[in-house]
py3Dmol code that shows the C-alpha trace and the ligand (Angstrom):
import py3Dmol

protein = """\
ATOM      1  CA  UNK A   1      10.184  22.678   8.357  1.00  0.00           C
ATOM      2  CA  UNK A   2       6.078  22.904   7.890  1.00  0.00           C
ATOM      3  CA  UNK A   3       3.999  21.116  10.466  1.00  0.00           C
ATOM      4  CA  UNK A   4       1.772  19.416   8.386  1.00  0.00           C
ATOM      5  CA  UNK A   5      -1.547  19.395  10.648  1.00  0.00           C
ATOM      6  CA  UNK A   6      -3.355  16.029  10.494  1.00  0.00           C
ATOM      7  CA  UNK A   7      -6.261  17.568  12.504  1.00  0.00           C
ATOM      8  CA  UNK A   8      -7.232  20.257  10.000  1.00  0.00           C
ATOM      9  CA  UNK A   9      -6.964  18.184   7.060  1.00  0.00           C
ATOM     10  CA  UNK A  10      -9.412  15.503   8.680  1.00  0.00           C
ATOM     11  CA  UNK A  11     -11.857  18.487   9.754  1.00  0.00           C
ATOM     12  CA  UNK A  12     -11.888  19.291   6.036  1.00  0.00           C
ATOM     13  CA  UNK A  13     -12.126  15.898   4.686  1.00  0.00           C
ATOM     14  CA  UNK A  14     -15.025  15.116   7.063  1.00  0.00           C
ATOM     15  CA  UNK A  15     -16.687  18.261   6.212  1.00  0.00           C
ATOM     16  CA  UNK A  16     -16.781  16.685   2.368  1.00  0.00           C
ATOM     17  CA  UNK A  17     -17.933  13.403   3.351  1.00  0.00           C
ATOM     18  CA  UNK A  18     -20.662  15.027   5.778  1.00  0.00           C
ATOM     19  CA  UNK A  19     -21.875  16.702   2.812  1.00  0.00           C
ATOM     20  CA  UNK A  20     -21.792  13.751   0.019  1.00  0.00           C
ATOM     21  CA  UNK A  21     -23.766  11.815   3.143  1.00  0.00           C
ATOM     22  CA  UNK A  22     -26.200  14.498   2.745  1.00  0.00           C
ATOM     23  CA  UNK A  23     -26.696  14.395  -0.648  1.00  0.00           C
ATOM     24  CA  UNK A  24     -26.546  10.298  -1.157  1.00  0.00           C
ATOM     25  CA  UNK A  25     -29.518  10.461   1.741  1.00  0.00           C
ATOM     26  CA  UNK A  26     -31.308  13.079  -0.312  1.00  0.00           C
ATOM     27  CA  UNK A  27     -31.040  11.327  -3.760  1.00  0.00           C
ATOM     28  CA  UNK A  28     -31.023   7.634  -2.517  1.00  0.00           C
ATOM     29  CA  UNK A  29     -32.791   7.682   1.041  1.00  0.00           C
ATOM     30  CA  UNK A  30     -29.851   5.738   1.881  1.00  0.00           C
ATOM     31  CA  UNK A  31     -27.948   6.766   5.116  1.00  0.00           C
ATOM     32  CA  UNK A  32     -24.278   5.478   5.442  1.00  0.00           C
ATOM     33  CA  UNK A  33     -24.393   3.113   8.536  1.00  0.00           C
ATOM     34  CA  UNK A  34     -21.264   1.599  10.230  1.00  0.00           C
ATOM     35  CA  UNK A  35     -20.953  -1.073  13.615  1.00  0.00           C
ATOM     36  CA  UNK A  36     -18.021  -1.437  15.567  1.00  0.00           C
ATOM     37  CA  UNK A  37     -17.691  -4.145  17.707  1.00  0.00           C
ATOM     38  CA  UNK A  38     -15.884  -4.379  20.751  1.00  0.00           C
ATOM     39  CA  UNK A  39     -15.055  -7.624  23.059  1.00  0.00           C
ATOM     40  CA  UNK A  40     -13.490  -7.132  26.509  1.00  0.00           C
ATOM     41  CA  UNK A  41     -12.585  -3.789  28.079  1.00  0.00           C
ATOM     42  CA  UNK A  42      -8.772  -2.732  26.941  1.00  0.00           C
ATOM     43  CA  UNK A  43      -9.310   0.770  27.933  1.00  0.00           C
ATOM     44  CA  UNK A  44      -7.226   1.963  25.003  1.00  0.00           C
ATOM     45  CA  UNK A  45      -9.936   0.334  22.625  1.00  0.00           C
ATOM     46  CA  UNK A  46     -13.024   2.020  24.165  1.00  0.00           C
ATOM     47  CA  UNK A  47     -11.670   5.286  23.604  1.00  0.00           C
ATOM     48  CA  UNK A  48     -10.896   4.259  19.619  1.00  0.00           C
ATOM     49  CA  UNK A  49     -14.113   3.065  19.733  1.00  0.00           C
ATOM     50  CA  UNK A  50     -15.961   6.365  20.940  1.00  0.00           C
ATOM     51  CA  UNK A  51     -13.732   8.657  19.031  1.00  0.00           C
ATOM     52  CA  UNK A  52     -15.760   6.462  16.278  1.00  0.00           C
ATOM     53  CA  UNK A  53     -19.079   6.866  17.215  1.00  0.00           C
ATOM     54  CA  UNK A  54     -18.083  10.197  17.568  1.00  0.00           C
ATOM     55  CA  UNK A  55     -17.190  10.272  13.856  1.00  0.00           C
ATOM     56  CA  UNK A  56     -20.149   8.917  12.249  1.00  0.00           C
ATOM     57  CA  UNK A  57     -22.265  11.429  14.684  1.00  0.00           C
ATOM     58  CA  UNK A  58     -20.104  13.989  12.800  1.00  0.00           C
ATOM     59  CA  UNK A  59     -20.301  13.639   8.993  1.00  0.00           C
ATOM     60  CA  UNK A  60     -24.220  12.183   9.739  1.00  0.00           C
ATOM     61  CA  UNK A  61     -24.255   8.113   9.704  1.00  0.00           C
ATOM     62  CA  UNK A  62     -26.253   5.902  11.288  1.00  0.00           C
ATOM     63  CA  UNK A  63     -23.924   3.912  13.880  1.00  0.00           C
ATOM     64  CA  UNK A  64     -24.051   0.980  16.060  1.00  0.00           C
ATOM     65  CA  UNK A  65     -21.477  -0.155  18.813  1.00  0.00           C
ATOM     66  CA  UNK A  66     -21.652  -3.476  20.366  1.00  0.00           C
ATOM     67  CA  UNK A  67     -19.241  -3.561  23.388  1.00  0.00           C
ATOM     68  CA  UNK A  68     -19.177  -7.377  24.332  1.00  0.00           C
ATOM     69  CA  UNK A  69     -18.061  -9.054  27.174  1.00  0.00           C
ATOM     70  CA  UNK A  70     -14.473 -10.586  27.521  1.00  0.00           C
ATOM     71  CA  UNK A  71     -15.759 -13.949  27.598  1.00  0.00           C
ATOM     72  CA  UNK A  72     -17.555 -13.715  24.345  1.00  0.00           C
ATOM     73  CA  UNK A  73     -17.466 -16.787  22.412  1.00  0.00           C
ATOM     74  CA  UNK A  74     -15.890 -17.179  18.966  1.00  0.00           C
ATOM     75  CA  UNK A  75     -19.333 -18.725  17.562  1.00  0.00           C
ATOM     76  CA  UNK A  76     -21.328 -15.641  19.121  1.00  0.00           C
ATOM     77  CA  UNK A  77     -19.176 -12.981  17.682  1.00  0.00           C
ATOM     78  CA  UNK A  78     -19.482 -14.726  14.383  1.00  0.00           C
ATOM     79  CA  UNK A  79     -23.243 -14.963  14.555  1.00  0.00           C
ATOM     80  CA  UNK A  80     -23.146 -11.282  15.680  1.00  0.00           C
ATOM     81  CA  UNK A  81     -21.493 -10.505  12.352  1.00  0.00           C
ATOM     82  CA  UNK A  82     -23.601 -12.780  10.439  1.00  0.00           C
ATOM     83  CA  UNK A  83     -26.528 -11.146  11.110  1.00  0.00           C
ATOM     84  CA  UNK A  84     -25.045  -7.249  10.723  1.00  0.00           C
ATOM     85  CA  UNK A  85     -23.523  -9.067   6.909  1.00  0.00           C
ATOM     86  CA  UNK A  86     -27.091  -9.003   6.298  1.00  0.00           C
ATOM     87  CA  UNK A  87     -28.403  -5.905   6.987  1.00  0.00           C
ATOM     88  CA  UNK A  88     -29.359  -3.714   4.656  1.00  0.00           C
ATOM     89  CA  UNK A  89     -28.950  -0.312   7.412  1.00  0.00           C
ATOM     90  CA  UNK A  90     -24.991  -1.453   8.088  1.00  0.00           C
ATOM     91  CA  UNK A  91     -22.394  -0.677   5.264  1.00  0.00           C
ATOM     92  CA  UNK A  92     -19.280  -0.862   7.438  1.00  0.00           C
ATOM     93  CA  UNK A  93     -18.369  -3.685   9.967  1.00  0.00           C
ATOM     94  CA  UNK A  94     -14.960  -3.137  12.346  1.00  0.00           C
ATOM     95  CA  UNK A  95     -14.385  -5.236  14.950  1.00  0.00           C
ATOM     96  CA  UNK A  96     -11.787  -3.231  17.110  1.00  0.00           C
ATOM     97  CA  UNK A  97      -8.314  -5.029  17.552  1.00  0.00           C
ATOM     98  CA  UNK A  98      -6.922  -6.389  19.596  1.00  0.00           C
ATOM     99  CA  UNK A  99      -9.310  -9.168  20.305  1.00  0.00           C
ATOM    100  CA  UNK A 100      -8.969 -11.298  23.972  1.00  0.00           C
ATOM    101  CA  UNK A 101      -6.523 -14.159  23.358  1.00  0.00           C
ATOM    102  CA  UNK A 102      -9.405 -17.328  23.024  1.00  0.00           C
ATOM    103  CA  UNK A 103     -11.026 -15.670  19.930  1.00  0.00           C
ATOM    104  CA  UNK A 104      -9.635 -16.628  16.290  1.00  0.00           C
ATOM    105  CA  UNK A 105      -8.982 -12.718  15.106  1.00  0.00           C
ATOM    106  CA  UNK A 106      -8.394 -14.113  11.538  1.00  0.00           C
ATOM    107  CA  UNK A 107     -11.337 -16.402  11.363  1.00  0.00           C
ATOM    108  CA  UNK A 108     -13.207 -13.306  12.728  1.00  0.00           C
ATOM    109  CA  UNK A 109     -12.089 -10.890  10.073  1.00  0.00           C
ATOM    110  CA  UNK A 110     -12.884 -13.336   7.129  1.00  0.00           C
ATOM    111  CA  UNK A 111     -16.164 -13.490   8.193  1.00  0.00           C
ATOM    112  CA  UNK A 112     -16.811 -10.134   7.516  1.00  0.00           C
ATOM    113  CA  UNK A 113     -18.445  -9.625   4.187  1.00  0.00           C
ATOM    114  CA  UNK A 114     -15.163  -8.117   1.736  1.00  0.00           C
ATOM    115  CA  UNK A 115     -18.041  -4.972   0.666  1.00  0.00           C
ATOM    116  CA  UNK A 116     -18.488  -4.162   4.233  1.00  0.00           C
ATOM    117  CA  UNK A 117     -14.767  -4.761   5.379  1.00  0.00           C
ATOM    118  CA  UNK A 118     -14.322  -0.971   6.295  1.00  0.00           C
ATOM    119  CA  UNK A 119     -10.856  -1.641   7.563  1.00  0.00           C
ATOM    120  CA  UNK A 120      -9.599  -3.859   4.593  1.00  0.00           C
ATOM    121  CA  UNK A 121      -8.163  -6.067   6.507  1.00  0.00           C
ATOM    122  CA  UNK A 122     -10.040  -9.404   4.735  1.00  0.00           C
ATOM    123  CA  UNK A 123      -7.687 -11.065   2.222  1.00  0.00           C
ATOM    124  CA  UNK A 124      -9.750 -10.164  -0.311  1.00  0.00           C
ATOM    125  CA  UNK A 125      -9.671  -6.805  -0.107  1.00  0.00           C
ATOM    126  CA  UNK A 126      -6.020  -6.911   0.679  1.00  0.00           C
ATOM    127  CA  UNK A 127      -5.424  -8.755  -2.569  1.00  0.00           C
ATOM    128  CA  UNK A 128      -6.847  -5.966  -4.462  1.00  0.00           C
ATOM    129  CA  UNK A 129      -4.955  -3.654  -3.149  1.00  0.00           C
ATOM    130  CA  UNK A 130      -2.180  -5.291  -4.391  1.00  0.00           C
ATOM    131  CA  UNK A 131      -3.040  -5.647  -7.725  1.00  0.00           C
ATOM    132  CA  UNK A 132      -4.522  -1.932  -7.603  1.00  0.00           C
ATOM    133  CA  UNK A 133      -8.022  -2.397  -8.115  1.00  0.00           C
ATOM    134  CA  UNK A 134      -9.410  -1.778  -4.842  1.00  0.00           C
ATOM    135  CA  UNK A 135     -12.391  -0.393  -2.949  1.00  0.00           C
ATOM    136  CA  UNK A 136     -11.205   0.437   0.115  1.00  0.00           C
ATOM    137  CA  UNK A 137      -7.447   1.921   1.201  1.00  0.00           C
ATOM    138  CA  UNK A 138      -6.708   0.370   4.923  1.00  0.00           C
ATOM    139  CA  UNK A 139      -7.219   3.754   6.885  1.00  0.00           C
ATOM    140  CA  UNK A 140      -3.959   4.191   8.232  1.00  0.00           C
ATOM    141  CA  UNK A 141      -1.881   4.184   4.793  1.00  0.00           C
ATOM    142  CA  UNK A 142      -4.787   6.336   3.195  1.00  0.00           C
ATOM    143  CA  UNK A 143      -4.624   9.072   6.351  1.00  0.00           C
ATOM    144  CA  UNK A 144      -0.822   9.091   5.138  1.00  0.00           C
ATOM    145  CA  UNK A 145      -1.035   9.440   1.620  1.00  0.00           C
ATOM    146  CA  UNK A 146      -3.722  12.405   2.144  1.00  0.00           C
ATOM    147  CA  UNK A 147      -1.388  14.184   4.384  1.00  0.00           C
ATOM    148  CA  UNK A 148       1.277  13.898   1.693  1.00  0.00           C
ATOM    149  CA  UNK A 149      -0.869  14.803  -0.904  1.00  0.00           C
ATOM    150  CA  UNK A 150      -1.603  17.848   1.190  1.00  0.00           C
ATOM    151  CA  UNK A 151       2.480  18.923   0.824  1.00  0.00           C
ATOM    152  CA  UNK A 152       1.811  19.353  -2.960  1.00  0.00           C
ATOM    153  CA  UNK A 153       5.101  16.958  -3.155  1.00  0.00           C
ATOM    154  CA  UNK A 154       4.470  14.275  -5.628  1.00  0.00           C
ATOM    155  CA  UNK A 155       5.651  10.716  -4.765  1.00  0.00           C
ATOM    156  CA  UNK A 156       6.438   9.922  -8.651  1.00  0.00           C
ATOM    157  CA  UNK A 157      10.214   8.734  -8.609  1.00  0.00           C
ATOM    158  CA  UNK A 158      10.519   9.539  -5.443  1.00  0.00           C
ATOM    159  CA  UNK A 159      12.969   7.787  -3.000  1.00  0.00           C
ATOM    160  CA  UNK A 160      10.370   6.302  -0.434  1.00  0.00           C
ATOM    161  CA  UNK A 161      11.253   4.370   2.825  1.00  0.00           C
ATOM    162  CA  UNK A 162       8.867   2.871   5.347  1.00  0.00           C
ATOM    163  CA  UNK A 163      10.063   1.051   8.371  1.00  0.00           C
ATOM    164  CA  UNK A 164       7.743  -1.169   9.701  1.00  0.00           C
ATOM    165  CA  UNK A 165       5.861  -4.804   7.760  1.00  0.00           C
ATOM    166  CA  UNK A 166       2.986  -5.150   9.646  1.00  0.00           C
ATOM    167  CA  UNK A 167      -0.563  -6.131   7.667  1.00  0.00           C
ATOM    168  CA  UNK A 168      -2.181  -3.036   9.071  1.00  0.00           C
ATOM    169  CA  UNK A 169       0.732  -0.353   8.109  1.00  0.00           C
ATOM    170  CA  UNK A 170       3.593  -1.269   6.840  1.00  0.00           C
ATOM    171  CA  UNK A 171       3.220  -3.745   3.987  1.00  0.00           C
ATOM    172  CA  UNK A 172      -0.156  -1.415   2.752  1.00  0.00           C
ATOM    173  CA  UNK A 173       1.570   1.765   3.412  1.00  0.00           C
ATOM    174  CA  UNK A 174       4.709   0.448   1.003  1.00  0.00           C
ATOM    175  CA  UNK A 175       1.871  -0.843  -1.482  1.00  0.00           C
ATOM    176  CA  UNK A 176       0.262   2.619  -1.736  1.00  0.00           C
ATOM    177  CA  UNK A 177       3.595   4.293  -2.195  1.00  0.00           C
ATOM    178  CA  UNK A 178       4.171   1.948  -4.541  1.00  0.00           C
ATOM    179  CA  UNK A 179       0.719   2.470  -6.768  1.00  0.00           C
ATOM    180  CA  UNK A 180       2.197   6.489  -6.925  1.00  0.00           C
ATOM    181  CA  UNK A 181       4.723   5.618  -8.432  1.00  0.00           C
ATOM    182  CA  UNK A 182       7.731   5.835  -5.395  1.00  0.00           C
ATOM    183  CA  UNK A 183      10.855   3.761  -5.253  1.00  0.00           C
ATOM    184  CA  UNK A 184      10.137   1.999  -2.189  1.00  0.00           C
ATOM    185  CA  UNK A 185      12.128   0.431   0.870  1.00  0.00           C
ATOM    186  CA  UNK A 186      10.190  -1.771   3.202  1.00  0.00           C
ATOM    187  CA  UNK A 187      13.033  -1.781   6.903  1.00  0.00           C
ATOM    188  CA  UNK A 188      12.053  -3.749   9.555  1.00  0.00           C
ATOM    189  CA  UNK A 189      14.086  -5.582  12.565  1.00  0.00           C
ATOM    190  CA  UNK A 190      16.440  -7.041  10.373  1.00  0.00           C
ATOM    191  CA  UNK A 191      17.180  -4.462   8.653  1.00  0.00           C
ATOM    192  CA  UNK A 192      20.891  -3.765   8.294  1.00  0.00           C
ATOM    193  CA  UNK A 193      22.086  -0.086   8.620  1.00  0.00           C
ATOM    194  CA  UNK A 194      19.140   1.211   9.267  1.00  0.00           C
ATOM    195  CA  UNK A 195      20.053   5.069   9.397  1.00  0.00           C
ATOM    196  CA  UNK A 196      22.094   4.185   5.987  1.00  0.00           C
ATOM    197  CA  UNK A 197      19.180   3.438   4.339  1.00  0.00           C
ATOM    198  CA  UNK A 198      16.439   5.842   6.074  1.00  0.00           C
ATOM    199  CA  UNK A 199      18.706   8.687   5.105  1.00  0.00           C
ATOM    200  CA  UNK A 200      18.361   7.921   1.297  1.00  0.00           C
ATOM    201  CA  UNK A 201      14.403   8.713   2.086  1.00  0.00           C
ATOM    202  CA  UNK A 202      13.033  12.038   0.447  1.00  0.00           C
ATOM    203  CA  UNK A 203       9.634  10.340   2.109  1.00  0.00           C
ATOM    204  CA  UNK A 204      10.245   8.709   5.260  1.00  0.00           C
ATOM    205  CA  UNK A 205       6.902   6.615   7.058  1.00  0.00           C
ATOM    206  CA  UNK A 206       7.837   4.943  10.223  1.00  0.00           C
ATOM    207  CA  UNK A 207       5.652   2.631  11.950  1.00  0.00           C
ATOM    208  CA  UNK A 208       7.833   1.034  14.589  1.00  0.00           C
ATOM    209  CA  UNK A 209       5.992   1.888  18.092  1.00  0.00           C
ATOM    210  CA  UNK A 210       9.271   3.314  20.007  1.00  0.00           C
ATOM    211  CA  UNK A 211       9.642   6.809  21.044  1.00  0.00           C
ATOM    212  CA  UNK A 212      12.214   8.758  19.558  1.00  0.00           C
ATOM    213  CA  UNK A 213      13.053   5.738  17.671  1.00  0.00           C
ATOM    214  CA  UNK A 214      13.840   7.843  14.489  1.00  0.00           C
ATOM    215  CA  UNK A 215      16.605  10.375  15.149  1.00  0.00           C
ATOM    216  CA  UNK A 216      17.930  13.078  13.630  1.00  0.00           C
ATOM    217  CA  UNK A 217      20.742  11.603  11.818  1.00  0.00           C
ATOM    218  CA  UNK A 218      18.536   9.055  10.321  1.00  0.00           C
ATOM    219  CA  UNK A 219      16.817  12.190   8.087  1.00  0.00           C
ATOM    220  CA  UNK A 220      17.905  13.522   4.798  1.00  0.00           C
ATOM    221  CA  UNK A 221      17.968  17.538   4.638  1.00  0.00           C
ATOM    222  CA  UNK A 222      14.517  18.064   3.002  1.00  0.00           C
ATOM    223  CA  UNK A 223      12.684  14.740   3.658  1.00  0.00           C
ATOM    224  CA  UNK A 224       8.983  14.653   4.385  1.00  0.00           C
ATOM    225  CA  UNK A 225       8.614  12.660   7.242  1.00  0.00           C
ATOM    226  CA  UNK A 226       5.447  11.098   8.543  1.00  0.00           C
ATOM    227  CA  UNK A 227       4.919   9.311  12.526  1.00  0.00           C
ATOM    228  CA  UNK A 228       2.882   6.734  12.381  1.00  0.00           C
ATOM    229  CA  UNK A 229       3.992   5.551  15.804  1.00  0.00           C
ATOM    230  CA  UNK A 230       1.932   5.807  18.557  1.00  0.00           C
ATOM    231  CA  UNK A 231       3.619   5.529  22.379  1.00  0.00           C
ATOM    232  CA  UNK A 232       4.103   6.993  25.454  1.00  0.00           C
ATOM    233  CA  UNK A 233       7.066   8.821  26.498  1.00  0.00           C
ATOM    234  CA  UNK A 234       8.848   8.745  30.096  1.00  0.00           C
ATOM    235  CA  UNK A 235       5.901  10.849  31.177  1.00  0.00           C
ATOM    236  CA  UNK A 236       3.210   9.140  29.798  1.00  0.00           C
ATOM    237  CA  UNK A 237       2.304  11.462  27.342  1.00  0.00           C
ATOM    238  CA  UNK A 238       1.757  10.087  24.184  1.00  0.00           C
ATOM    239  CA  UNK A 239       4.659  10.513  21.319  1.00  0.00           C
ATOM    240  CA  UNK A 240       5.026   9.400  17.907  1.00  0.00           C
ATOM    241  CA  UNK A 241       8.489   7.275  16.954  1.00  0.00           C
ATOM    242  CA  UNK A 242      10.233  10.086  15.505  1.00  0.00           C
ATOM    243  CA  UNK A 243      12.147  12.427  17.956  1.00  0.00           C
ATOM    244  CA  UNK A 244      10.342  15.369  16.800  1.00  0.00           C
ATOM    245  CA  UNK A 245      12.274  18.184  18.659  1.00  0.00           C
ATOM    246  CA  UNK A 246      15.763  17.113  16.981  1.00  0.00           C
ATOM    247  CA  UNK A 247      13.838  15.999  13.224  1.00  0.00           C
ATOM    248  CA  UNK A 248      11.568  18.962  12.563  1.00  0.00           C
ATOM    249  CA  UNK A 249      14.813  21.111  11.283  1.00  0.00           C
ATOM    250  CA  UNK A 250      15.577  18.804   9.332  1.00  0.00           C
ATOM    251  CA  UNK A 251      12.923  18.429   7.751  1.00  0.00           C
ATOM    252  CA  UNK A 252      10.855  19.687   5.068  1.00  0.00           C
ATOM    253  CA  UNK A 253       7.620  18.619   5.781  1.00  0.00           C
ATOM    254  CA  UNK A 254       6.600  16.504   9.371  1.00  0.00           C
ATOM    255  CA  UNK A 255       3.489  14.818  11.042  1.00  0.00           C
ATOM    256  CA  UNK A 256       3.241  15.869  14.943  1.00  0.00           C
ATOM    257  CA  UNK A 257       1.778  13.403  17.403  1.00  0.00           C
ATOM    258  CA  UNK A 258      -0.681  13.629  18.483  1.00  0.00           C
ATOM    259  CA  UNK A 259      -2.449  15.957  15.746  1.00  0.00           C
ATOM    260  CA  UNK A 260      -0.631  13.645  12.487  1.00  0.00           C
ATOM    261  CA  UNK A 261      -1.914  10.423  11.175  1.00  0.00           C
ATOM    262  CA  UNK A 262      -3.783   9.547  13.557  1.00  0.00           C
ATOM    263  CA  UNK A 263      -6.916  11.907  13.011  1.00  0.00           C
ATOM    264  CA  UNK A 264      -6.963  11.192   9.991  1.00  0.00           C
ATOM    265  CA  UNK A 265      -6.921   6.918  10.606  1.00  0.00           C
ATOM    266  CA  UNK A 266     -10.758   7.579  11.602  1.00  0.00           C
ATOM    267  CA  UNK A 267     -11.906   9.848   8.916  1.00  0.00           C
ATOM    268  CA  UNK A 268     -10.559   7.403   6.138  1.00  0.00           C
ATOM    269  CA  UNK A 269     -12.867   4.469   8.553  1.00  0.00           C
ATOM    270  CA  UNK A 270     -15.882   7.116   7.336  1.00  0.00           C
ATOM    271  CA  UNK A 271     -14.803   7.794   3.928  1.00  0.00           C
ATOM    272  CA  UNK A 272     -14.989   3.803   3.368  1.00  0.00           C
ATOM    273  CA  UNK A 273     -18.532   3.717   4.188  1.00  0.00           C
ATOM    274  CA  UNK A 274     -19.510   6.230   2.972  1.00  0.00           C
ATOM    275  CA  UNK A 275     -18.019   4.598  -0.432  1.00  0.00           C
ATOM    276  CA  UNK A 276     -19.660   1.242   1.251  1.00  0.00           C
ATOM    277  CA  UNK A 277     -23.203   3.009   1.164  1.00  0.00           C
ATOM    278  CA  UNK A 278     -22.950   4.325  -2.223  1.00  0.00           C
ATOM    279  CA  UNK A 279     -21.876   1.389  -3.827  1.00  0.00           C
ATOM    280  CA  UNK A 280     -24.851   0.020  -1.987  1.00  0.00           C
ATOM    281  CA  UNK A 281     -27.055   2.552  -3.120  1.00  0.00           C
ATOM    282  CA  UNK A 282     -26.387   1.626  -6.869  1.00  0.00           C
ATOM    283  CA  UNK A 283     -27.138  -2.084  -5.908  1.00  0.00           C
ATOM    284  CA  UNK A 284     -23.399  -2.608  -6.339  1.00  0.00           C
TER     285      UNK A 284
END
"""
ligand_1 = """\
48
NAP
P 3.760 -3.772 14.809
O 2.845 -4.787 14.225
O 4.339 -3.979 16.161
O 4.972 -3.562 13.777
C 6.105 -2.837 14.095
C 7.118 -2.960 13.006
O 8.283 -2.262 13.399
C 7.528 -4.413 12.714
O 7.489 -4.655 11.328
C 8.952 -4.485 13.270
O 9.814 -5.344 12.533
C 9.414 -3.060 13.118
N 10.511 -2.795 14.052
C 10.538 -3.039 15.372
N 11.748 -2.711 15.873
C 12.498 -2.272 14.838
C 13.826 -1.826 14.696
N 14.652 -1.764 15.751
N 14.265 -1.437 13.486
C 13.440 -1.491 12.410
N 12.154 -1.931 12.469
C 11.697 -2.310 13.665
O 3.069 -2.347 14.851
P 1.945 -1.649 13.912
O 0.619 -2.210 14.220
O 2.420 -1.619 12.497
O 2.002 -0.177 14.502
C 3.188 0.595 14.488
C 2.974 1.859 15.298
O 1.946 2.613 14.686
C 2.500 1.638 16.742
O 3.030 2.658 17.556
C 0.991 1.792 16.650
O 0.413 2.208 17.876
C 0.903 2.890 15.615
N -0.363 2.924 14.876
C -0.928 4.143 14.742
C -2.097 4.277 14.039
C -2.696 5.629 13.884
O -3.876 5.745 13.581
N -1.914 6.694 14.047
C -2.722 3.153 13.482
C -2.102 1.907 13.603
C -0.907 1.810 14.298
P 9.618 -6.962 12.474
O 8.487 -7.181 11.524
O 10.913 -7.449 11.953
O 9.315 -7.400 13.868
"""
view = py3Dmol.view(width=600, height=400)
view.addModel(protein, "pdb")
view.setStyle({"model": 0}, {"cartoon": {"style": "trace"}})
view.addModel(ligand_1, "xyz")
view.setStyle({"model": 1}, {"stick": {}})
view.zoomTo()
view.show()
């Protein structure tokens, strides 16, 4: 029944990764530096994209945002990245998701050079995190595995279910589980008796995108739960997919939205360059 509070845990972690900035400036002159590109004006993205810049102003990077117009062409956005591959100041790349519907997202993302794919999201580096072996987590998996680190409750053996199989959660989120050492369930909309199998969870991740999509009878006594989702209830207000109210007594551990994952989605973005920049550093 703890509240496990995604905003102090980020505070924290970006107070680390302010000061290893510091010190990888002072013993390498090298200052982490990250771009995020944006194309069109979804007004959901611009406000990822500041909380962002906001971020590397934070922990001390050098940051560049170049918010594009809609009609952007596919060969300028790739030139765009060309040119930010090969500079020496830029150890992160994200180009903010969803892109408008004429540009190839895929062919955009494999352009990306794999050392300065912040977001993982290029085949390569989603290949090594397969096979373990990875530089960079994808930040929404990693946010979740530090805020269940933070429980003290190891995932070893543990009965681990995750409902949702998309690239960016779901299928990394199950991986990561997976590389501690859980017994893990991947549910999505096929999934037959759903509750039947989300109440065998002592570590339930749901990534779905439907408010109070997870309900009380869906929890096992004890389980740590974690939202992933991000929505808007009747009211607008934004919600998580877990009906928190009716969960949280059930419960032993649970991620509130907003104040969960999602803080900590951004401060994993920074920890990757900051690993970006010191790998750089070494002339990795
Ligand atoms: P997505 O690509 O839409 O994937 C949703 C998944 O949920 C799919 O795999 C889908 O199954 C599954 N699903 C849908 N209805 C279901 C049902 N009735 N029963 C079981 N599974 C069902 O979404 P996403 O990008 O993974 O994001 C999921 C949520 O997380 C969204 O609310 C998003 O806003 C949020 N999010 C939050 C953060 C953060 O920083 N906090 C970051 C990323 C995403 P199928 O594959 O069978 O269709």
């Amino acid at each position: 029944m703890a509240i496990i509070n995604g905003k102090e845990i980020s505070a924290k972690t970006r107070e680390q990764i302010a000061a290893d900035t510091q010190k990888l400036l002072e013993e390498t002159g090298v200052r982490p530096g990250l771009a995020v590109i944006i194309v069109g004006d979804d007004p959901a993205s611009h406000v990822y994209v500041k909380n962002k810049k906001k971020g590397c102003e934070q922990v001390g990077f050098h940051s560049e945002e170049y918010a594009l117009p809609e009609q952007t062409s596919q060969e300028e956005l790739l030139q765009l990245l060309d040119r930010l591959n090969a500079d020496p100041k830029i150890h992160g790349i994200l180009v903010q998701l969803p892109l408008p519907r004429h540009l190839d997202e895929k062919a955009v993302i494999e352009r990306i050079l794999p050392s300065k794919d912040v977001d993982a999201f290029h085949a390569a580096n989603v290949g090594k995190i397969m096979i373990g072996n990875y530089d960079f987590l994808p930040c929404t998996p990693a946010g979740v595995m530090e805020l269940i680190h933070s429980t003290g409750i190891s995932v070893s053996g543990k009965e681990c279910v995750v409902i949702g199989r998309s690239n960016i959660v779901g299928k990394p989120m199950a991986m990561l589980l997976l590389h501690e050492n859980g017994t893990v369930t991947i549910c999505h909309s096929r999934t037959k008796n759903l509750a039947e199998v989300t109440r065998r969870a002592d570590i339930l991740v749901s990534a779905v995108g439907k408010a109070k999509f997870v309900t009380a009878d869906m929890v096992k006594p004890g389980a740590v739960v974690i939202d992933v989702g991000m929505n808007r209830d009747e009211n607008g207000k934004l919600c998580g997919d877990v009906d928190f109210l009716a969960v949280e007594p059930v419960a032993s551990y649970i991620t509130p939205v907003p104040g969960g994952v999602g803080p900590m989605t951004i401060t994993m973005l920074l920890k990757n360059t900051l690993t970006s920049a010191q790998k750089a550093a070494k002339g990795e």
